[in-house]
Structures are given as structure tokens and as C-alpha cells.
PDB file of N, CA, C and O in Angstrom:
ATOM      1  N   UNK A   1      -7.693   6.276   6.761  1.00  0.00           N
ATOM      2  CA  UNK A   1      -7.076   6.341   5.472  1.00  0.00           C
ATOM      3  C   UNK A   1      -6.032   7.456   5.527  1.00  0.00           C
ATOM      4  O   UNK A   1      -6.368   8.533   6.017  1.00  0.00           O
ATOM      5  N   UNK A   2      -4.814   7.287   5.071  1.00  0.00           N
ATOM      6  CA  UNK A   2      -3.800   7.851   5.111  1.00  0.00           C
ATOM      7  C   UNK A   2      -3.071   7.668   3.669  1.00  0.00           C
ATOM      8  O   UNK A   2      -2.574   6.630   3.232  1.00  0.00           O
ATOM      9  N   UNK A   3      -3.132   8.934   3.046  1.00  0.00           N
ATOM     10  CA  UNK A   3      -2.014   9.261   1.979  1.00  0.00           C
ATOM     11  C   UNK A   3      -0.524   9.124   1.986  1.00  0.00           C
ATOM     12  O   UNK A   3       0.031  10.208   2.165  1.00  0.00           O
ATOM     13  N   UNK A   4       0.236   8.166   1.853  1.00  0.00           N
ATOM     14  CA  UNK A   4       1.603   7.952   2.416  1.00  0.00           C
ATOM     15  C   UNK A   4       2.394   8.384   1.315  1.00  0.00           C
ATOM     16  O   UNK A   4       3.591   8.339   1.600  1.00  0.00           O
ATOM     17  N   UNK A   5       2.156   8.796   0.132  1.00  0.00           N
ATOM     18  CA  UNK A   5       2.942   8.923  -1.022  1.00  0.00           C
ATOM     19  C   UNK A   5       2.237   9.437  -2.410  1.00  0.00           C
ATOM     20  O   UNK A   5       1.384   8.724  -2.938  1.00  0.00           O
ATOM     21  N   UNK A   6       2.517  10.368  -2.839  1.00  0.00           N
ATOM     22  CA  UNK A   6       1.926  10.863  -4.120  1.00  0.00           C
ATOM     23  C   UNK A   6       2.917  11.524  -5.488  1.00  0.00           C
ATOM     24  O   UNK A   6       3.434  12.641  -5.482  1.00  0.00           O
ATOM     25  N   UNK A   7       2.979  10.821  -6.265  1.00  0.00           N
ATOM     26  CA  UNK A   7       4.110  11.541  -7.502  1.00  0.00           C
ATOM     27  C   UNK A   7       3.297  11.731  -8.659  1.00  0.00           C
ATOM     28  O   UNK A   7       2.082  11.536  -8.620  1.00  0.00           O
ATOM     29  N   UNK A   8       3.908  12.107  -9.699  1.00  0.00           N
ATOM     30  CA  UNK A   8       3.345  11.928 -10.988  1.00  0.00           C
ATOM     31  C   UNK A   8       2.717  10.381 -11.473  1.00  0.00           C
ATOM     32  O   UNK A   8       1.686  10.033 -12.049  1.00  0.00           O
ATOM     33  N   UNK A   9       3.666   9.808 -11.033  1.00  0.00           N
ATOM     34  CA  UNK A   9       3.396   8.360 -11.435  1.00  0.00           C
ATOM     35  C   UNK A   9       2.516   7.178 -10.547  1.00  0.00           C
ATOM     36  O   UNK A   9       1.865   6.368 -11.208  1.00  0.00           O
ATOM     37  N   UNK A  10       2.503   7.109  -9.453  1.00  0.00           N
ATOM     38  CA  UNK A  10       1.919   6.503  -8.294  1.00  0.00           C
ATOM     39  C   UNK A  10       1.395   7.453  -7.294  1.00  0.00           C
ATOM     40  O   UNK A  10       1.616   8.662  -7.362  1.00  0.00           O
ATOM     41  N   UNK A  11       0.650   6.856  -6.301  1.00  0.00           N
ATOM     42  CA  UNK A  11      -0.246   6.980  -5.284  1.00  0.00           C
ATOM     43  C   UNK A  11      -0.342   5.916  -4.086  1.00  0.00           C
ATOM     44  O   UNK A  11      -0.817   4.806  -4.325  1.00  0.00           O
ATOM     45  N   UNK A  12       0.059   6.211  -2.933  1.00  0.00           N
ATOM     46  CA  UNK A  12       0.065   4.794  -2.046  1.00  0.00           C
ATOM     47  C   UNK A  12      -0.754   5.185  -0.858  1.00  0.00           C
ATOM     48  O   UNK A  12      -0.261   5.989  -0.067  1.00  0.00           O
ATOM     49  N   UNK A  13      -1.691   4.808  -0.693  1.00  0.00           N
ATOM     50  CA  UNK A  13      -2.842   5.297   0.268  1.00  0.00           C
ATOM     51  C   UNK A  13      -2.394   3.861   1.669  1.00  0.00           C
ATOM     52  O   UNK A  13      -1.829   2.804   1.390  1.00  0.00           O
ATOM     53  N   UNK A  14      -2.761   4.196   2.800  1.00  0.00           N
ATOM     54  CA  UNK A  14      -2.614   3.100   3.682  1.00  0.00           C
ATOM     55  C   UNK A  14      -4.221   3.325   4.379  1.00  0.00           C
ATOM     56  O   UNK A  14      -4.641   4.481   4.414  1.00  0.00           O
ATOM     57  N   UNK A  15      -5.276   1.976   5.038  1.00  0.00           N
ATOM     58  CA  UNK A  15      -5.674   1.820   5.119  1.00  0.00           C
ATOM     59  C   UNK A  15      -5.854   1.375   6.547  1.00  0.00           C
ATOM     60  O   UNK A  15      -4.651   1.132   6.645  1.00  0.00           O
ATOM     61  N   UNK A  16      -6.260   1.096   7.595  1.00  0.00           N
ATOM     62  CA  UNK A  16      -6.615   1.174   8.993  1.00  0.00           C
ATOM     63  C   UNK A  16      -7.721   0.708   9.482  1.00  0.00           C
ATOM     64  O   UNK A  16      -8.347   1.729   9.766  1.00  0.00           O
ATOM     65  N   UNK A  17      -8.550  -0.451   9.844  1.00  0.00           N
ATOM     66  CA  UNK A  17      -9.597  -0.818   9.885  1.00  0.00           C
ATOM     67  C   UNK A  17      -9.459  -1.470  11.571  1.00  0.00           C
ATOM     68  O   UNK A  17      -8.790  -2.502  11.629  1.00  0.00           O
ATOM     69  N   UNK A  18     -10.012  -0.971  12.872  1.00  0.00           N
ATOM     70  CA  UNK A  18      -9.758  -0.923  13.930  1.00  0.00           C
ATOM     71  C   UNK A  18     -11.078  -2.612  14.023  1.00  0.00           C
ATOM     72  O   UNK A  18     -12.273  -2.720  13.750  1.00  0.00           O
ATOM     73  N   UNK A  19     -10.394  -3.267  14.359  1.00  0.00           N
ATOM     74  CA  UNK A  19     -11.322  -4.894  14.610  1.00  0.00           C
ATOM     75  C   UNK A  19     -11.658  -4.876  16.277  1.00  0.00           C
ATOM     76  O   UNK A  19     -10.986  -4.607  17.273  1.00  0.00           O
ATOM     77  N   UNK A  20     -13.204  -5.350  16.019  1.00  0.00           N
ATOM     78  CA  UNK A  20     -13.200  -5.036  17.349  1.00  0.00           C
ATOM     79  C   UNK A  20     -13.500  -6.319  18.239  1.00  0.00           C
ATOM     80  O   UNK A  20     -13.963  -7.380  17.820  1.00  0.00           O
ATOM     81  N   UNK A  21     -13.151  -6.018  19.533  1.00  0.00           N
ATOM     82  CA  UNK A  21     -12.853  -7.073  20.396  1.00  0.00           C
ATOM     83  C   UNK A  21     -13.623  -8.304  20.125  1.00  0.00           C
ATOM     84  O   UNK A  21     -14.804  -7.988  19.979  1.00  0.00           O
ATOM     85  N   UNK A  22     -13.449  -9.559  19.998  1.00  0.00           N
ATOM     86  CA  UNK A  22     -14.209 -11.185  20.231  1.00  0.00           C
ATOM     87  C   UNK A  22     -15.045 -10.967  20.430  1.00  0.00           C
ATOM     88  O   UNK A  22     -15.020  -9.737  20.407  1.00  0.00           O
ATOM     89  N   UNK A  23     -16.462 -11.403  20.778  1.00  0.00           N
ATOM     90  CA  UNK A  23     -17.212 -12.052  21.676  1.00  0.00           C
ATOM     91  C   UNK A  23     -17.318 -13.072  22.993  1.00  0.00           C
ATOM     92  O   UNK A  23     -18.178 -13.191  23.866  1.00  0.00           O
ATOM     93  N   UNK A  24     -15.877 -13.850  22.703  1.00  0.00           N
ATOM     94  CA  UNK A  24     -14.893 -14.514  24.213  1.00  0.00           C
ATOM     95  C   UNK A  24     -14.223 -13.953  24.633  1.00  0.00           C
ATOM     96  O   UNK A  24     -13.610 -14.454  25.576  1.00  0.00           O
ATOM     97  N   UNK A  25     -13.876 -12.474  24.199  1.00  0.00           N
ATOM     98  CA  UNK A  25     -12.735 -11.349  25.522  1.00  0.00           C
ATOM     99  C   UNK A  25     -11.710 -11.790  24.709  1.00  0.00           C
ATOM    100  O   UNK A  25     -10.963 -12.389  25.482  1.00  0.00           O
ATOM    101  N   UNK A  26     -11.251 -11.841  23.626  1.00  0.00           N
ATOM    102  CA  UNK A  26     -10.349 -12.316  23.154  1.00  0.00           C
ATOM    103  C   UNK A  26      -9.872 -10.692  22.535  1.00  0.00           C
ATOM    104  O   UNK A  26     -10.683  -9.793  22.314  1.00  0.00           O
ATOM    105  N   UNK A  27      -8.537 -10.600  22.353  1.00  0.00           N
ATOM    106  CA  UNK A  27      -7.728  -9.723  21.923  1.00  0.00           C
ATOM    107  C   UNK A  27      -8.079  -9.598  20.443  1.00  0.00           C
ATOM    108  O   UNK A  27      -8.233 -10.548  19.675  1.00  0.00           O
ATOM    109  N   UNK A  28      -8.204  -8.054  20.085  1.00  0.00           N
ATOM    110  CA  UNK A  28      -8.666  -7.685  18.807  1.00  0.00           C
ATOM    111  C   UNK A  28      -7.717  -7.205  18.040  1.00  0.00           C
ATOM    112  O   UNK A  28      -7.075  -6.307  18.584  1.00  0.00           O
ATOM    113  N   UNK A  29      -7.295  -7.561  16.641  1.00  0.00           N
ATOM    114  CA  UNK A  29      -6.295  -7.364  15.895  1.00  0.00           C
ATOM    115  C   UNK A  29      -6.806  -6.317  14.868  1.00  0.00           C
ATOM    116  O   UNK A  29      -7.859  -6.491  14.256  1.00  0.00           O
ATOM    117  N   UNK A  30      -5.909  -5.066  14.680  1.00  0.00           N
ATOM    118  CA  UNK A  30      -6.104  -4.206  13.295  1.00  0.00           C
ATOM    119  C   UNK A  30      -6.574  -4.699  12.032  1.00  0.00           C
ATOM    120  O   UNK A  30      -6.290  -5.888  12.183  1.00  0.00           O
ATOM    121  N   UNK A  31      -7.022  -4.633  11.049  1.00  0.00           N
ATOM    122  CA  UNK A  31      -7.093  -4.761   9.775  1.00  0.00           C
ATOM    123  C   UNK A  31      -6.797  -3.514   9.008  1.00  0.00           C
ATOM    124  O   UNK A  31      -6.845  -2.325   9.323  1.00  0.00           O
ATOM    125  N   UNK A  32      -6.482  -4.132   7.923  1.00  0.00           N
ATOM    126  CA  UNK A  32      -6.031  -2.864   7.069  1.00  0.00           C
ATOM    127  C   UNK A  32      -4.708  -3.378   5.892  1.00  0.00           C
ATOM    128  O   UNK A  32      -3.952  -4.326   6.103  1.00  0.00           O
ATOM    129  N   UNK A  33      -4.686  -2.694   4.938  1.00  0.00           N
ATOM    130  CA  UNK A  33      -3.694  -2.687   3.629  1.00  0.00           C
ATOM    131  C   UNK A  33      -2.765  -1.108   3.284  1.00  0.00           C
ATOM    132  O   UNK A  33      -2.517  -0.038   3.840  1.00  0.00           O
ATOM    133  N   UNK A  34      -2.496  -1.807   2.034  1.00  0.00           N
ATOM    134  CA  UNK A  34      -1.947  -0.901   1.004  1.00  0.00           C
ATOM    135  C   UNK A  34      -2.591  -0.500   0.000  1.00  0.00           C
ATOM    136  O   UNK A  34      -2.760  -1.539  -0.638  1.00  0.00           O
ATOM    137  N   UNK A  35      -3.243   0.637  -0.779  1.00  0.00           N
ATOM    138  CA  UNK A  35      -3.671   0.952  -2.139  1.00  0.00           C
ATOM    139  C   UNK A  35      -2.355   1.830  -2.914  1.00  0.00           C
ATOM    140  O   UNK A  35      -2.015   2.975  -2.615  1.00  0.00           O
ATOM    141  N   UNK A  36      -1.830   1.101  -3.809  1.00  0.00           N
ATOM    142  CA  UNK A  36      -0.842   1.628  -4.861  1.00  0.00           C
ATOM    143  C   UNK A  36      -1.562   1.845  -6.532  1.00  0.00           C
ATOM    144  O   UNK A  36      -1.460   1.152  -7.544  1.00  0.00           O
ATOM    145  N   UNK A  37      -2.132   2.830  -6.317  1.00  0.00           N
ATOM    146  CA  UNK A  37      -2.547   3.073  -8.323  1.00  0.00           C
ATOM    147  C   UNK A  37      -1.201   3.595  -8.890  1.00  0.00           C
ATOM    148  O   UNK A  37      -0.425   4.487  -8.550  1.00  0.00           O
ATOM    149  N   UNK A  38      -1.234   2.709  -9.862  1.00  0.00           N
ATOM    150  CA  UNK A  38      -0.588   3.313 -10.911  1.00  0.00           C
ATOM    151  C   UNK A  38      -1.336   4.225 -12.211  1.00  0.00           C
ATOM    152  O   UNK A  38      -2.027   3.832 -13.151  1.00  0.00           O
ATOM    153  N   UNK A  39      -0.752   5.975 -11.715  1.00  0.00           N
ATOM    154  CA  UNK A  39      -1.349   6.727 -12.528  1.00  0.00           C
ATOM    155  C   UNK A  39      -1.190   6.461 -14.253  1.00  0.00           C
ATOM    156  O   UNK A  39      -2.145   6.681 -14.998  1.00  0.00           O
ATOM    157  N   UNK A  40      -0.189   6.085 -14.644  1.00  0.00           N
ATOM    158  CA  UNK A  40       0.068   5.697 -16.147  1.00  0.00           C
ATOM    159  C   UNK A  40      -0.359   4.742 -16.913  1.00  0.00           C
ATOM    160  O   UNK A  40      -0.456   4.694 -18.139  1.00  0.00           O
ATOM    161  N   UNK A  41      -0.695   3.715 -15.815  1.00  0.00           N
ATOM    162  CA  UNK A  41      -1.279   2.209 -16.590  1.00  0.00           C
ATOM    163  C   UNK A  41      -3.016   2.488 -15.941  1.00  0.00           C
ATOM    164  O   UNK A  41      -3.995   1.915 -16.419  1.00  0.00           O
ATOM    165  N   UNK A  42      -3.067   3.310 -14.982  1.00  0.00           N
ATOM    166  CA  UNK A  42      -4.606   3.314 -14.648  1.00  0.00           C
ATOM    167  C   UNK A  42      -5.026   2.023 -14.134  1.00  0.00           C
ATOM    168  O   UNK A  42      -6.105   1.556 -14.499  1.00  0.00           O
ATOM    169  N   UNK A  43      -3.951   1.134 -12.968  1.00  0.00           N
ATOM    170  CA  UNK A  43      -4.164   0.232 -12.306  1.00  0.00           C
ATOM    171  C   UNK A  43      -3.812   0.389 -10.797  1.00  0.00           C
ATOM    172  O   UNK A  43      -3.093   1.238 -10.271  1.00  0.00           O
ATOM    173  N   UNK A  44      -4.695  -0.938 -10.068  1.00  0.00           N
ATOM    174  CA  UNK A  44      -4.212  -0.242  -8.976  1.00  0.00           C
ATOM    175  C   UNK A  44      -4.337  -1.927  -8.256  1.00  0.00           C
ATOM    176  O   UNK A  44      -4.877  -2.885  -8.808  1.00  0.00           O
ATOM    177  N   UNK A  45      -3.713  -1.922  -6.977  1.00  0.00           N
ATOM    178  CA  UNK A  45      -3.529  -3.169  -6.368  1.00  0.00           C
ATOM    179  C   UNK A  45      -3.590  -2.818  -4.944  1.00  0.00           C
ATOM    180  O   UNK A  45      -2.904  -1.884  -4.528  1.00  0.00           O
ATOM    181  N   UNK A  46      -4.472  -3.591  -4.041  1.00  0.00           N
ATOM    182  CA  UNK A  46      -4.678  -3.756  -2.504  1.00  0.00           C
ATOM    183  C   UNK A  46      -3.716  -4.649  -2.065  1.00  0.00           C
ATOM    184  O   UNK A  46      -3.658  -5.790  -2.521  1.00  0.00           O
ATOM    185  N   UNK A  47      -2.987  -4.250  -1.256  1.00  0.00           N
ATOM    186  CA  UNK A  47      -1.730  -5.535  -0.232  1.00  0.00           C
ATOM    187  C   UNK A  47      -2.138  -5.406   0.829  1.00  0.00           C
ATOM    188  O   UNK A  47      -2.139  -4.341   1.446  1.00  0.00           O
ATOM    189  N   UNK A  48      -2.696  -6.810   1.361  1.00  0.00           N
ATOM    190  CA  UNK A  48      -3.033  -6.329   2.909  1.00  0.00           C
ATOM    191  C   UNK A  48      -2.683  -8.044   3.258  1.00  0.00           C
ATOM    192  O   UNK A  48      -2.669  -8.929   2.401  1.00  0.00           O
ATOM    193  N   UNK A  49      -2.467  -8.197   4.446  1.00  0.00           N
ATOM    194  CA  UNK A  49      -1.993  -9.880   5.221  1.00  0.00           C
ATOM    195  C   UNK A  49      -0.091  -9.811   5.111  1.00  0.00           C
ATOM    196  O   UNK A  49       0.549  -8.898   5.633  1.00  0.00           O
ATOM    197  N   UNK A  50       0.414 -10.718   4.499  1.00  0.00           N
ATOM    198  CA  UNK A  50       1.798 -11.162   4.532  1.00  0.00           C
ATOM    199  C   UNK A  50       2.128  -9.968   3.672  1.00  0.00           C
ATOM    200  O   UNK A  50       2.828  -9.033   4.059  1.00  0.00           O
ATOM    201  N   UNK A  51       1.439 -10.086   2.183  1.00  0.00           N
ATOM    202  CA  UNK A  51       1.864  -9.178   1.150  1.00  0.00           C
ATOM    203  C   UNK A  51       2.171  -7.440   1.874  1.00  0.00           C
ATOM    204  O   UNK A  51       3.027  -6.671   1.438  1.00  0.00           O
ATOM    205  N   UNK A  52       1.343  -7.182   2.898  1.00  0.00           N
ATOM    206  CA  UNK A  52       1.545  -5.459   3.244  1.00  0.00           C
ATOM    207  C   UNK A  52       2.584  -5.610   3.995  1.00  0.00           C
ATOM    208  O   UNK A  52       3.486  -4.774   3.945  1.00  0.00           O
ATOM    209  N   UNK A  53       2.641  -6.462   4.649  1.00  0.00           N
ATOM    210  CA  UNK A  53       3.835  -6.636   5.974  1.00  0.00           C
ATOM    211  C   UNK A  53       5.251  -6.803   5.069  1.00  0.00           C
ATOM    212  O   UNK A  53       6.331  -6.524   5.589  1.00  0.00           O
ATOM    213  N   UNK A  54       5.201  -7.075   4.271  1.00  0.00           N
ATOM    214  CA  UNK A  54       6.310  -7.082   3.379  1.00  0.00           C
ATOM    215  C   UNK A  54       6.795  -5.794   2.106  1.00  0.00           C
ATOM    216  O   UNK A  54       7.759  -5.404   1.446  1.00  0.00           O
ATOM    217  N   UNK A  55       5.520  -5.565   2.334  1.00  0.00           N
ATOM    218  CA  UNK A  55       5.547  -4.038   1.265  1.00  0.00           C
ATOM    219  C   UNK A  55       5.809  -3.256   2.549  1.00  0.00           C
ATOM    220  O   UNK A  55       6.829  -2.603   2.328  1.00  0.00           O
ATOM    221  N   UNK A  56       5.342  -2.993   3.882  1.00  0.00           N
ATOM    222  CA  UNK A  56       5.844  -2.100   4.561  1.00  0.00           C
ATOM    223  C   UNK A  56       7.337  -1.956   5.515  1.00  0.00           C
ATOM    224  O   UNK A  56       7.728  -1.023   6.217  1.00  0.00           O
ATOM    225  N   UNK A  57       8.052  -3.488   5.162  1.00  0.00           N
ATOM    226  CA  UNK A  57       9.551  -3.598   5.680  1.00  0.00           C
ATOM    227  C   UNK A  57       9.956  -3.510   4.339  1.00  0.00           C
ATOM    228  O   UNK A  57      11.183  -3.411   4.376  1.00  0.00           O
ATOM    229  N   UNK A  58       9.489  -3.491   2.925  1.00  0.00           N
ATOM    230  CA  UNK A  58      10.532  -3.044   1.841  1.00  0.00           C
ATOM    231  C   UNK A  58      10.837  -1.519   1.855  1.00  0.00           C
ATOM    232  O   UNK A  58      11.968  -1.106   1.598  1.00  0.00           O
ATOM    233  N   UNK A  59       9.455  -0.412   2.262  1.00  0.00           N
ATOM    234  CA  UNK A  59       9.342   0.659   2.766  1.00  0.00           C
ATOM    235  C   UNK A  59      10.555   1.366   3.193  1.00  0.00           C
ATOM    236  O   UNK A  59      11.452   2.083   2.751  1.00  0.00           O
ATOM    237  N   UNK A  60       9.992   0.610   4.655  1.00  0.00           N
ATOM    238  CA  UNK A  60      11.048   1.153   5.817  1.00  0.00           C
ATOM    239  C   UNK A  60      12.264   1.105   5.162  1.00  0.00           C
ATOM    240  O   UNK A  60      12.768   2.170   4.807  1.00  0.00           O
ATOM    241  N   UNK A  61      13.066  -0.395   4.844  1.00  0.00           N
ATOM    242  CA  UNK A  61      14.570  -0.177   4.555  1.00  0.00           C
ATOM    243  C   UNK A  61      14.491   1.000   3.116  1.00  0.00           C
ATOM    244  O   UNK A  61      15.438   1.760   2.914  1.00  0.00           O
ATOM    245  N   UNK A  62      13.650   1.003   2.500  1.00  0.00           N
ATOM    246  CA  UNK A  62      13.940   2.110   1.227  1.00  0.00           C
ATOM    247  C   UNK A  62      14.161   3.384   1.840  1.00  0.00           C
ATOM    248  O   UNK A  62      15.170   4.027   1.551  1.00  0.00           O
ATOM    249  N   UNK A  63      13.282   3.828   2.693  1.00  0.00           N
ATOM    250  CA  UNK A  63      12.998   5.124   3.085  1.00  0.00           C
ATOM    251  C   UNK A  63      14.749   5.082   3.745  1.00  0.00           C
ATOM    252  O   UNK A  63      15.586   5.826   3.233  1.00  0.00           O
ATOM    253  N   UNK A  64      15.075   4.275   4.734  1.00  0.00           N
ATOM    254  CA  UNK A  64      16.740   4.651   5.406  1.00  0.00           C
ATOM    255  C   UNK A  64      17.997   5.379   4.502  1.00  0.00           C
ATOM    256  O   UNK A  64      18.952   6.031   4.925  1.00  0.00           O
ATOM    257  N   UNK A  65      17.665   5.052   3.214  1.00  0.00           N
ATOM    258  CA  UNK A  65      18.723   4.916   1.534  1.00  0.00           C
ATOM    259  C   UNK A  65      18.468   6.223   1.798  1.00  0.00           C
ATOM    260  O   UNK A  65      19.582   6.729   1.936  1.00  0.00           O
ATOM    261  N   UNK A  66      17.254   7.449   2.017  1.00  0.00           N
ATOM    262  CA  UNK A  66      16.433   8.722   1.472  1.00  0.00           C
ATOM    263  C   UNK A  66      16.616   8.303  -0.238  1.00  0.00           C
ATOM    264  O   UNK A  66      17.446   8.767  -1.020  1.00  0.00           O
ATOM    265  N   UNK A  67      15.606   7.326  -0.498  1.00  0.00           N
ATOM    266  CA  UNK A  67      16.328   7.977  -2.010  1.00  0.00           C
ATOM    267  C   UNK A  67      14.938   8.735  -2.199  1.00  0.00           C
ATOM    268  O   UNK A  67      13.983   9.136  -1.534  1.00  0.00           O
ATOM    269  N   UNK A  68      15.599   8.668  -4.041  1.00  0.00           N
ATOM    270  CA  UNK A  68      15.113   9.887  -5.010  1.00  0.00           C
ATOM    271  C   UNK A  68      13.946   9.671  -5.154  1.00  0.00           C
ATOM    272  O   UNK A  68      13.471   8.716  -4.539  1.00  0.00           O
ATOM    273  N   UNK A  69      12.918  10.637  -6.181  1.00  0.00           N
ATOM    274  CA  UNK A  69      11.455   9.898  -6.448  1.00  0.00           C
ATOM    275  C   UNK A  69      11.490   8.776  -7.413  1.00  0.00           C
ATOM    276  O   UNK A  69      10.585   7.983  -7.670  1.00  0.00           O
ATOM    277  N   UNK A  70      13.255   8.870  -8.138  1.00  0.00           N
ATOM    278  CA  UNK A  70      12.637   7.785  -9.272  1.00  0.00           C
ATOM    279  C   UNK A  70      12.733   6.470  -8.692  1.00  0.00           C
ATOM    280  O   UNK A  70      12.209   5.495  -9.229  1.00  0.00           O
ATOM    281  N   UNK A  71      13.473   6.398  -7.469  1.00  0.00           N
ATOM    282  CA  UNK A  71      13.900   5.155  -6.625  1.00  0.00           C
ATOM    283  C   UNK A  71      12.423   4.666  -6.025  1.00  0.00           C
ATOM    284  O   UNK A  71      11.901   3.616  -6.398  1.00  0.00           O
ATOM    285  N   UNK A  72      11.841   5.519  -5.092  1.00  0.00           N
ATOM    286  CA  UNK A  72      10.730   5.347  -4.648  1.00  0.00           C
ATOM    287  C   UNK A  72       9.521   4.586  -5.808  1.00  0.00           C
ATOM    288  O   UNK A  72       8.926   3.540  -5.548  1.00  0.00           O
ATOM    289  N   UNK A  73       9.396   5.163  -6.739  1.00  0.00           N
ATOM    290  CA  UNK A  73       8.597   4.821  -8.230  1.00  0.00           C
ATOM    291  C   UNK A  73       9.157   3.549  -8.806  1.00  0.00           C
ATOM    292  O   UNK A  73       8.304   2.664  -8.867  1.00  0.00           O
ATOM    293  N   UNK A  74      10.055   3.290  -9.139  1.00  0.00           N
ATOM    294  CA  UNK A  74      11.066   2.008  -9.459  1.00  0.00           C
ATOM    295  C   UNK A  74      10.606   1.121  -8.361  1.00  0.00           C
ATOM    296  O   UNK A  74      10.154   0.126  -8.927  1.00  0.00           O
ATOM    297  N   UNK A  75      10.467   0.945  -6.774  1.00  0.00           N
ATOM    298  CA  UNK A  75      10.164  -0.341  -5.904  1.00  0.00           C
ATOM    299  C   UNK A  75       8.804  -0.116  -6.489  1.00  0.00           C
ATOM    300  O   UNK A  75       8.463  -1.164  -7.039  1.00  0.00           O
ATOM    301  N   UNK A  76       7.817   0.871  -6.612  1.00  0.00           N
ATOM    302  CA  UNK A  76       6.370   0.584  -6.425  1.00  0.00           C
ATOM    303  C   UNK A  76       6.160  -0.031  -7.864  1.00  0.00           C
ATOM    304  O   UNK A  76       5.240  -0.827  -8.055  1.00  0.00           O
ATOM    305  N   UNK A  77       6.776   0.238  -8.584  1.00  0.00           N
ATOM    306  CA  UNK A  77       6.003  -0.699  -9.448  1.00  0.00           C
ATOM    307  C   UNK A  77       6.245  -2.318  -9.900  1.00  0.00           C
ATOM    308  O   UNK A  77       5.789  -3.047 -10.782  1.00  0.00           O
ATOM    309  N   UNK A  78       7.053  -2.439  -8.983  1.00  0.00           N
ATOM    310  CA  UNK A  78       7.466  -4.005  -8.715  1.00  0.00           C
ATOM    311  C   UNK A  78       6.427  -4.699  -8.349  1.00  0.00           C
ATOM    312  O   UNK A  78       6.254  -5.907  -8.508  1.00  0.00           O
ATOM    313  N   UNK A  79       5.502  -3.684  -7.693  1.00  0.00           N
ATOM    314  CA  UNK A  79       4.114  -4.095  -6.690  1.00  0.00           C
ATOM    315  C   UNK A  79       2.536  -4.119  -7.640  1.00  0.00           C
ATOM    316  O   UNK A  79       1.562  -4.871  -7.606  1.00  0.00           O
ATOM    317  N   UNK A  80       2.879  -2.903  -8.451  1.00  0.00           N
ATOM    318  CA  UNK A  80       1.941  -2.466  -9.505  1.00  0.00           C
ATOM    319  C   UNK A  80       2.001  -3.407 -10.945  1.00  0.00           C
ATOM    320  O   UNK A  80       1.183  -3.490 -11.861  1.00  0.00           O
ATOM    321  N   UNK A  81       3.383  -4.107 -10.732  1.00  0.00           N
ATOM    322  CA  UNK A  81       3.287  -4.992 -11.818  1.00  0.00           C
ATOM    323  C   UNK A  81       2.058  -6.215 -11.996  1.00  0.00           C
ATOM    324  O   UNK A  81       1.725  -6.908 -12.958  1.00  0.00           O
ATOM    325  N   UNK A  82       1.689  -6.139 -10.926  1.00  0.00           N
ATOM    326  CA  UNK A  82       0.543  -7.513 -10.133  1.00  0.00           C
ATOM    327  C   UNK A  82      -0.898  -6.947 -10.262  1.00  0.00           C
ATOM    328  O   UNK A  82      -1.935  -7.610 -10.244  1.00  0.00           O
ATOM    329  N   UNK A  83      -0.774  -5.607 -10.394  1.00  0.00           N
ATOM    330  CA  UNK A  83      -2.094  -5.011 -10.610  1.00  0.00           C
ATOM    331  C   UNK A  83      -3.106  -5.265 -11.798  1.00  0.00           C
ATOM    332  O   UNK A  83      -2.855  -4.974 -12.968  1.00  0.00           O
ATOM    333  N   UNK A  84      -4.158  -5.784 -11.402  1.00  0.00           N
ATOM    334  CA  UNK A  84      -5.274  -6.382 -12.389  1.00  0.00           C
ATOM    335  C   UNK A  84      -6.425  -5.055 -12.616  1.00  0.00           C
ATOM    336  O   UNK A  84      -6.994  -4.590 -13.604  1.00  0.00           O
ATOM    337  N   UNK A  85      -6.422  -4.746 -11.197  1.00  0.00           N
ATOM    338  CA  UNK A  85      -7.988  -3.497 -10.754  1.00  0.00           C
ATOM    339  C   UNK A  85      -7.926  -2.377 -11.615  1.00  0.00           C
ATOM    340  O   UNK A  85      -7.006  -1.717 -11.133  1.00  0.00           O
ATOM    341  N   UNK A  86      -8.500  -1.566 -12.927  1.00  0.00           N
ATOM    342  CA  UNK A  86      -8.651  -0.695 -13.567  1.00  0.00           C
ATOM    343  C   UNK A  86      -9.117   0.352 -12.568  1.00  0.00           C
ATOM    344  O   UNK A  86      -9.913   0.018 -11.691  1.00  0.00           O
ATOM    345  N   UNK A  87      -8.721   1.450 -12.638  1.00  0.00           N
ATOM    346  CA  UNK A  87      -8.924   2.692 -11.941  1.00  0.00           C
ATOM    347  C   UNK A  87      -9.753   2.927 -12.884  1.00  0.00           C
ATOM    348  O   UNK A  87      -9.516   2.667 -14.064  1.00  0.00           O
ATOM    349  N   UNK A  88     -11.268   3.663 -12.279  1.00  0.00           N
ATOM    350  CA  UNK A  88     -12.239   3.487 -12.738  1.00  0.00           C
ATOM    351  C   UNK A  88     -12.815   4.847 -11.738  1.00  0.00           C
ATOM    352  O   UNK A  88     -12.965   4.508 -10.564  1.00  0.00           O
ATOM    353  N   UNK A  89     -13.114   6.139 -11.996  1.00  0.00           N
ATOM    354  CA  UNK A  89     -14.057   7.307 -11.507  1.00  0.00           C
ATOM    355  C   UNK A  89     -15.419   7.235 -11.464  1.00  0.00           C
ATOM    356  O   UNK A  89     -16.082   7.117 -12.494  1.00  0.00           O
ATOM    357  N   UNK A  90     -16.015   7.306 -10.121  1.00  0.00           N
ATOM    358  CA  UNK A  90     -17.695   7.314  -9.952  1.00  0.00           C
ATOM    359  C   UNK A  90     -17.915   9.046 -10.091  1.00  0.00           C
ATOM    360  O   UNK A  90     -19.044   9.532 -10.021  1.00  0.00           O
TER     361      UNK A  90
END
């Protein structure tokens, strides 16, 4: 688990789940997502498969721009708009 981003407004945690080899010797693939809460709406959304691979090349080209935090905050909640999951404290 890796903290990739933290503002007033959002939170984007990345996730890493090491899969381990077949049982036929077959090549073992990563698992793992995106967690984006949105601190203001108190929602939050997992991207992991096509959806992360696409949240992490919208990333990359954002990050090349350097923009600002409100730029950074403005793409994430394009993502957070989809968010159903209530942020919820144990």
C-alpha cells in the first residue's frame, strides 16, 4: 500500500497484491488497484483491471503538464464522480 496523493480534498492510495505463481508453472501476474476517497462527499471508489490502467495513463500524462493541486483534484473527481462506497471509520 502506497499513498500516491493527499490534499484537502482527495486521497489516492495504490494497492499491490503480489499473485503467486500457477500450480502448472505458469507465469504469475500482480493484482492490485486504486483507492480515491473523496474527503468532502465522504466517498470513495476502488479502480483496479482496465479502469486502473486507465486512471494510471490519465496520471502519467497529467503529472508531464506539473499542474496545480486544483488540476490534480479536478481529474480525480471525474473518477470520484462513480463513487457509491461511504467512508465509514472502525
Amino acid at each position: 500500500m502506497h499513498m500516491l496523493y493527499n490534499s484537502d480534498h482527495f486521497a489516492v492510495v495504490q494497492f499491490e497484491v503480489p499473485a503467486d505463481a500457477g500450480s502448472d508453472g505458469g507465469a504469475a501476474t500482480a493484482r492490485g488497484g486504486y483507492e480515491i476517497v473523496d474527503k468532502s462527499a465522504r466517498r470513495e471508489i476502488f479502480l483496479e483491471g482496465a479502469m486502473a490502467r486507465s486512471f494510471r495513463e490519465g496520471v502519467q500524462a497529467l503529472i508531464e503538464s506539473q499542474p496545480s493541486e486544483d488540476e490534480i483534484d479536478a481529474f480525480l473527481s471525474r473518477y470520484t464522480e462513480l463513487a457509491q462506497q461511504p467512508v465509514v471509520l472502525h
